[in-house]
N, C-alpha and C positions, 0 to 999 in steps of 0.2 A: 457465749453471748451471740446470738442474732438479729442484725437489722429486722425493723420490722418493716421493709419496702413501700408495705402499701400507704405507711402513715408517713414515709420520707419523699414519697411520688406526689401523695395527696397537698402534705407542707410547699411542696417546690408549686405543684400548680397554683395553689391558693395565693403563696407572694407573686406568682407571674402576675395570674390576671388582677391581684387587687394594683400593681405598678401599671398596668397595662391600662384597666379603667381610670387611675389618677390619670395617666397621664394623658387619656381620651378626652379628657372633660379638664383637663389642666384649665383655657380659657375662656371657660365658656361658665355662665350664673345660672344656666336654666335648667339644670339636674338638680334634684334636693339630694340628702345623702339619704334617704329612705329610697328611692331611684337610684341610688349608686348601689347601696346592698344589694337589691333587688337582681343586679345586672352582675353582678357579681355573684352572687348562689346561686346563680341559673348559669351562669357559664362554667362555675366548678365542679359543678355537680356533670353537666352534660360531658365535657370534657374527663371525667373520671369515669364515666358510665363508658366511653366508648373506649379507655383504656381497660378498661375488664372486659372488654370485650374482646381483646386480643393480650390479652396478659393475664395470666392465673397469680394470683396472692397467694398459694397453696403454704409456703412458708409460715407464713403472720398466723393461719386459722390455726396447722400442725402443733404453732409456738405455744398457743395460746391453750392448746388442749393439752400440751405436755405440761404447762406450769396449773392444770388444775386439781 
């Protein structure tokens, strides 16, 4: 059995920044939560683009071609 990394990197960033933007906007009325999503799949998404930028997932693609 093999971690698949890049969905265990991907899971950690996503609960960072969704703790990170509640607690941005903890007291504040003037974000809708269509403006929190928003801020939030732009920041996980850039944040994962520039970790493949310096990290290969070469494991997860190998896994995925040997279980086919």
């Amino acid at each position: 059995m093999k971690p698949n990394v890049y969905r265990i990197v991907e899971m950690c960033v996503n609960s960072g920044v969704m703790f990170g933007v509640n607690r941005a906007f903890k007291n504040t009325d003037t974000i809708t939560l269509a403006d929190s999503h928003m801020i939030r799949e732009n920041v996980q998404r850039e944040i994962m683009n520039e970790l493949c930028e310096y990290f290969d997932f070469i494991e997860t693609y190998e896994y995925r071609n040997e279980q086919q």
